[in-house]
C-alpha positions in Angstrom: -86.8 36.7 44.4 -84.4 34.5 46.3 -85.8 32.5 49.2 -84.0 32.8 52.6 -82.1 29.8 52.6 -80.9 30.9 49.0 -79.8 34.0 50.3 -77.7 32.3 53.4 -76.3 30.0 50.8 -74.6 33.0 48.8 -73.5 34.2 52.2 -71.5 31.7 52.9 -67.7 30.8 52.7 -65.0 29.0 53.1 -62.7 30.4 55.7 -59.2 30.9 54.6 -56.4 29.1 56.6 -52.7 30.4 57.4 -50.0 28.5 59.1 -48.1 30.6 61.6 -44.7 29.1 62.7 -44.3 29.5 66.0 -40.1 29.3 65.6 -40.1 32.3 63.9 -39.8 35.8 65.7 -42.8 36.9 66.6 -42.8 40.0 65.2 -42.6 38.0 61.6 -45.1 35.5 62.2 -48.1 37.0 60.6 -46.5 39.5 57.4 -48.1 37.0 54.6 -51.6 37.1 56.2 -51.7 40.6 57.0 -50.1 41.2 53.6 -53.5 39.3 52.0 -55.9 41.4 54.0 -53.6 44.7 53.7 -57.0 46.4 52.0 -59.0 45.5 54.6 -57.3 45.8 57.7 -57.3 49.5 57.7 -61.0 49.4 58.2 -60.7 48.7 62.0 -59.9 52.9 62.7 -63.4 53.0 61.3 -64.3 50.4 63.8 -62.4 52.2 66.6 -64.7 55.2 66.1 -68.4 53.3 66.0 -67.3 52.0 69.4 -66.2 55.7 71.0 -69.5 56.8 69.9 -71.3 54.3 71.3 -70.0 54.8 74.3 -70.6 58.5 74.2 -67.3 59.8 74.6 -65.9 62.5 73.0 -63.9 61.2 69.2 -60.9 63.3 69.6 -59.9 63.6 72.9 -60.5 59.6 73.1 -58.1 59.0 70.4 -55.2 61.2 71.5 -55.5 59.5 74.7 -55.5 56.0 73.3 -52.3 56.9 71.0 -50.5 57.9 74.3 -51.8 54.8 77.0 -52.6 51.9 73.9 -48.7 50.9 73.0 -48.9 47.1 74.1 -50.7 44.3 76.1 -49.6 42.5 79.1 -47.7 39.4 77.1 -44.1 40.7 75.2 -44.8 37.7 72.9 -48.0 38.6 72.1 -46.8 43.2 72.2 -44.2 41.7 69.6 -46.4 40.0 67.3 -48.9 43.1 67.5 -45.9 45.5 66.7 -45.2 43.3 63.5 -48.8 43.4 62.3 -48.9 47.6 63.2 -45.3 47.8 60.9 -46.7 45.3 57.9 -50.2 46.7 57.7 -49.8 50.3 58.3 -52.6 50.2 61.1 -51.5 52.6 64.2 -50.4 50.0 67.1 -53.2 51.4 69.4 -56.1 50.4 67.4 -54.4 46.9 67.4 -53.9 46.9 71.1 -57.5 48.0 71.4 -58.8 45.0 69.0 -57.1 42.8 71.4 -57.9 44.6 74.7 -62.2 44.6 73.8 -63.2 42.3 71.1 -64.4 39.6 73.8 -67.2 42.9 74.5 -70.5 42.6 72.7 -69.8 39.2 71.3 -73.0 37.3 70.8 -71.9 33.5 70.9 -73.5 30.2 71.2 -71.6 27.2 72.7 -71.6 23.8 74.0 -70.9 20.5 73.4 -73.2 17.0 72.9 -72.3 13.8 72.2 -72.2 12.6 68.6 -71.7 9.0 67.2 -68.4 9.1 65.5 -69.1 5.1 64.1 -69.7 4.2 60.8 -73.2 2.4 59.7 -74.1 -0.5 61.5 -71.0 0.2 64.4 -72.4 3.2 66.3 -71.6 2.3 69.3 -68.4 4.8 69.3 -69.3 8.3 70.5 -67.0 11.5 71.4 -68.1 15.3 72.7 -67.9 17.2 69.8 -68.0 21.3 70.6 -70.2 23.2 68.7 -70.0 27.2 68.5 -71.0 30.1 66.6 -70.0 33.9 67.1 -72.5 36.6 66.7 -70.8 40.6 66.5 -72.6 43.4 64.7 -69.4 45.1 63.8 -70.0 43.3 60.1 -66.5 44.7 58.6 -65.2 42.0 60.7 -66.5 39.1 59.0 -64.1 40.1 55.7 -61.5 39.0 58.3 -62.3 35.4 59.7 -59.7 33.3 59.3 -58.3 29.6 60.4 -54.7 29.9 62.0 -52.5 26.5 62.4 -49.9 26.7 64.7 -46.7 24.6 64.4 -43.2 24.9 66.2 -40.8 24.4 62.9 -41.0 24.9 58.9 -43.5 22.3 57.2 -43.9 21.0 61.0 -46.9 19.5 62.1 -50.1 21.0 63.3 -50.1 21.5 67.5 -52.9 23.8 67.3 -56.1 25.4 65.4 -58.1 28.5 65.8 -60.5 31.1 64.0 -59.7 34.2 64.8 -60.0 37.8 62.7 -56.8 39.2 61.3 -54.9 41.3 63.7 -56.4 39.3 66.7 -53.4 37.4 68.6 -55.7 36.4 71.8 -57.8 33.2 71.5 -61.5 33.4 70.9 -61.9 30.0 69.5 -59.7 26.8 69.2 -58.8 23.2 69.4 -55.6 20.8 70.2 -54.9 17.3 70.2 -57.0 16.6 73.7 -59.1 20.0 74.6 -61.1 22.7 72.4 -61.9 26.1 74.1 -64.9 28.9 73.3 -65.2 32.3 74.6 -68.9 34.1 75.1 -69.6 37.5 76.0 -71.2 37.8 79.6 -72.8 41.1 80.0 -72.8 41.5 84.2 -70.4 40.1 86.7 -71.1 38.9 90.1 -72.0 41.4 93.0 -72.6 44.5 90.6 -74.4 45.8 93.3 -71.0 46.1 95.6 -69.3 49.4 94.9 -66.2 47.4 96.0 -66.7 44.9 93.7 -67.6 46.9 90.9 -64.5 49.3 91.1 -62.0 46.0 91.2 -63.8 44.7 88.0 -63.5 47.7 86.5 -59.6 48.4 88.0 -59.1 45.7 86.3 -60.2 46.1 83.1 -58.3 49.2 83.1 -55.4 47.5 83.8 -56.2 45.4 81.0 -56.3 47.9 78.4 -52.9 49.1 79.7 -51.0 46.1 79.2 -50.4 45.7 82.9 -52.8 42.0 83.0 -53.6 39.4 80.3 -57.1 40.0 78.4 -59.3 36.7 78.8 -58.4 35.8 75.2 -54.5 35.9 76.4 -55.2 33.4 79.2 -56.9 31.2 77.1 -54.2 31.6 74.6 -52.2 30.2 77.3 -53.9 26.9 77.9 -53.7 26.1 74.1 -50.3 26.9 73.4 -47.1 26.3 74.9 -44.7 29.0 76.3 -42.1 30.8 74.7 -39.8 29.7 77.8 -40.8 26.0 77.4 -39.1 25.4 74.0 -41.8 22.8 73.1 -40.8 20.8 76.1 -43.8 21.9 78.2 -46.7 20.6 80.1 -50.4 21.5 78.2 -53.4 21.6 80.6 -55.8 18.9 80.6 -59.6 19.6 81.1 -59.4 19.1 84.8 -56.2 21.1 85.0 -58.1 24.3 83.6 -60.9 23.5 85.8 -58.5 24.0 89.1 -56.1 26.6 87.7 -58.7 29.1 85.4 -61.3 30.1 88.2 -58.8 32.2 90.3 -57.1 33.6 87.3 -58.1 37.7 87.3 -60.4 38.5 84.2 -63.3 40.1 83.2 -66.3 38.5 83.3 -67.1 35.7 80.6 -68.2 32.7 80.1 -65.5 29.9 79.0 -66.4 26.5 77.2 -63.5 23.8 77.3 -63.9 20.0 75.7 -61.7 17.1 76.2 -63.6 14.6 74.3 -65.1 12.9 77.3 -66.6 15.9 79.0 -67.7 19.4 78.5 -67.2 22.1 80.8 -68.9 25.4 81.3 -67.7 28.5 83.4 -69.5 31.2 84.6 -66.5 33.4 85.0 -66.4 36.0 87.4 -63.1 38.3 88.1 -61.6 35.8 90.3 -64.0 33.3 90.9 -66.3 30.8 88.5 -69.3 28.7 88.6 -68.4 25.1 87.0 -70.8 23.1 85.2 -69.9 19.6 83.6 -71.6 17.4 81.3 -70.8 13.9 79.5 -74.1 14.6 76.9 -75.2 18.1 76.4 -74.5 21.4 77.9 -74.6 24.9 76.3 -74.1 28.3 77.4 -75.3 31.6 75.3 -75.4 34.9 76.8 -77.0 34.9 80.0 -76.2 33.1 83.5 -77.6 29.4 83.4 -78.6 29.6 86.6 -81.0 32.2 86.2 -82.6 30.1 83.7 -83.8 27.6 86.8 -84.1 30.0 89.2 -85.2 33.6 87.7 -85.7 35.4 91.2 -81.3 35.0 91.3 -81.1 37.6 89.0 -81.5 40.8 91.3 -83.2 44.1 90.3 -79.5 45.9 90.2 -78.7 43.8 87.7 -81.7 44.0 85.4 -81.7 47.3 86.2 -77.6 47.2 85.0 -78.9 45.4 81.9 -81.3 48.3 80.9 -79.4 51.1 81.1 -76.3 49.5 79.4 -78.7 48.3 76.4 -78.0 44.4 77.1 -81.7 43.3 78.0 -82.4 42.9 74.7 -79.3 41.1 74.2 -80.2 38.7 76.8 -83.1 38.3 75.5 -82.1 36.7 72.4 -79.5 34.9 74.4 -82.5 33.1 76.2 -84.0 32.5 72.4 -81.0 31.2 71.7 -80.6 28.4 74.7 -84.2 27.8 74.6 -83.8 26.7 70.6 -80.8 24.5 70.9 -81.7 23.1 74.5 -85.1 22.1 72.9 -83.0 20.1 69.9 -81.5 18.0 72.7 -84.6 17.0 74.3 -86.8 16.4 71.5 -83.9 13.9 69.9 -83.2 12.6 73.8 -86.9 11.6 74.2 -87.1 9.9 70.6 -83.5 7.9 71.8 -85.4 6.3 75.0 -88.5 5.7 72.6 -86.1 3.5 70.2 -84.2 2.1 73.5 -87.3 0.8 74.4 -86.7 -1.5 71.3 -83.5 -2.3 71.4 -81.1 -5.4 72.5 -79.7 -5.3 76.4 -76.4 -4.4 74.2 -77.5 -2.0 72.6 -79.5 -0.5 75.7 -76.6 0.6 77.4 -75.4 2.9 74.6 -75.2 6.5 76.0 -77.3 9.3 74.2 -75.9 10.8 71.4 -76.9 12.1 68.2 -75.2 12.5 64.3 -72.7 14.5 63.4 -75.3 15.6 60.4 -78.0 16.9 63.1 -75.5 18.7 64.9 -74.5 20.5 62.0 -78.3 21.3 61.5 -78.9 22.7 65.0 -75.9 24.8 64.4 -77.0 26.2 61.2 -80.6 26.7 62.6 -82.0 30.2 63.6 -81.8 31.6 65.9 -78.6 30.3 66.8 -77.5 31.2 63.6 -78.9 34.9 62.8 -77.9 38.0 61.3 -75.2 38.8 63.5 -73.2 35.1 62.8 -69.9 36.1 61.5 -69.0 31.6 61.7 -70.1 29.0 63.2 -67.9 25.4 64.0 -67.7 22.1 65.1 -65.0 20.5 66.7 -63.9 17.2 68.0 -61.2 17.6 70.5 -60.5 13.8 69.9 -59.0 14.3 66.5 -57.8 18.2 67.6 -59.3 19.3 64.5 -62.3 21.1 63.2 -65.2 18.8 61.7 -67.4 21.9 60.0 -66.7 25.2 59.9 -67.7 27.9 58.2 -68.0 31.9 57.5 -70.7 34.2 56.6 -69.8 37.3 54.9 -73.4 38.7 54.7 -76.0 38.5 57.1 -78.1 35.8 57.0 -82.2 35.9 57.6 -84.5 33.6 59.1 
């Protein structure tokens, strides 16, 4: 019998990698990939119909409806690119416009970012941020569909920007350029669920959403990782403190949003049109769950745990809090044995901020429970270099 770490080797693969010229119309961009996974795209109807049941409305009528109001998204760029997919792939342009609409729902995700030494032996003194993330789904048909995308601006030009992504998804849900990385997580309530005012403009606006009348989260982060059609490669990218002033009064559902420059990580605890910040030069993470109701458990109010419970995300939450509590616990246990070996150490050498290797991040990453059964990949990257430093794709579920 095959032990467990036997079985999550055979799991795991590489994750193909496309280059999608931005110069080219859009509605061209993606015919060879789609053309590779032309078998396996079709399988997203199928997907289509497991979340219509499991939201307990009615098959039929759902999908007569959704043929009528599903015919783009908010960006003509992005509509475009979606129309070409639909055409090469046979897949009915709703159920693409849906993928994109709702895929950031139900994602289980771990990320952060810690610093690393990037030296070689006996000069560790350089560090960077490097972002670490994995992405959790139970929809497993989807992990046949992970893929890298490079982004350039001309034929055989060079690389502006990288993401993983699943075939057929245009939005961003995890990437990197020269200068700032960017994760999405799932956050299962938004602020003031109690407020029947507030909870009709969230969900006004997720309607609105679906209908192609505002950008999905995964479009505005698009945004901030590549430039404009209007620009012509002459424009402006957003640094890390850029997104911190602009993203927070951006409408969107609620998620949480991890960006990396390097230098800093930052978290947000997005809300519709409001976030909570939090920035950190060593170690910060974010799962599935407020941080704040980590240090302060009374915040969380009985509407929404009562929210969680009927919408089936306490256990969810639950494992989020596994989650956090694992790789937070990685931190402190190698924090506490830096200070014991500062203790040791020349005045140089004492100043040396906190970090850890490349190697044990890669081992916290791969650890359970932050990778589980539900990991479809899990990454590293280092903003620095705008590349990605590990990476990798499981096409079975793994065990503990």
């Amino acid at each position: 019998m095959a032990t467990s770490v036997e079985a999550r080797q055979c799991a795991v693969e590489a994750v193909p990698v496309y280059t999608i010229d931005l110069s080219r119309p859009p509605a061209l961009r993606y015919t060879e990939l789609v053309h590779d996974f032309r078998h396996k795209i079709p399988r997203l109807t199928d997907l289509f119909e497991e979340v219509i049941v499991g939201f307990g409305l009615p098959l039929k009528a759902t999908r007569r409806l959704a043929k009528l109001a599903l015919r783009r998204v908010h960006s003509k760029e992005q509509t475009e690119e979606i129309r070409g997919i639909s055409e090469a792939s046979g897949v009915d342009m709703y159920l693409l416009v849906c993928l994109n609409t709702l895929l950031d729902l139900f994602m289980g995700c771990t990320s952060g970012g810690a610093r690393v030494k990037m030296g070689r032996a006996g000069n560790n003194k350089q560090t960077r941020m490097l972002h670490f993330r994995t992405l959790d789904w139970a929809m497993d048909p989807l992990r046949e569909v992970v893929v890298q995308l490079n982004f350039v601006k001309e034929p055989h030009g060079n690389i502006i920007a990288r993401s993983i992504t699943y075939v057929g998804f245009v939005g961003t849900l995890t990437a990197i350029r020269p200068g700032l990385s960017m994760s999405l997580n799932f956050r299962p309530y938004h602020n003031n669920s109690y407020s029947r005012t507030s909870n009709f403009q969230f969900h006004y606006h997720r309607m609105l959403v679906l209908l192609g009348r505002r950008p999905s989260i995964s479009s505005t982060l698009r945004s901030f990782l590549l430039p404009s059609p209007s620009s012509h490669g002459n424009g402006h990218m957003d640094t890390l403190a850029a997104v911190q002033r602009r993203l927070p009064s951006l409408p969107s559902t609620a998620a949480y949003l991890i960006f990396n420059d390097g230098q800093q990580t930052m978290v947000m605890e997005k809300d519709r049109v409001t976030a909570h910040t939090s920035i950190s030069s060593s170690f910060i993470a974010i799962t599935n769950h407020d941080a704040s109701s980590d240090s302060n458990p009374a915040s969380t109010t009985d509407s929404d745990a009562a929210k969680l419970a009927v919408t089936g995300m306490n256990e969810m939450v639950e494992e989020s809090r596994d989650r956090m509590q694992c790789i937070e616990s990685k931190w402190k246990k190698a924090e506490a044995a830096f200070k014991r070996r500062r203790k040791n150490v020349n005045q140089d050498d004492a100043d040396m901020p906190m970090s850890v290797t490349a190697a044990q991040l890669v081992k916290w990453v791969e650890a359970w429970p932050i990778t589980n059964e539900c990991t479809h990949y899990a990454t590293i990257m280092d903003p620095s270099a705008g590349d990605f430093v590990y990476i990798t794709r499981y096409l079975e579920p793994v065990s503990e």
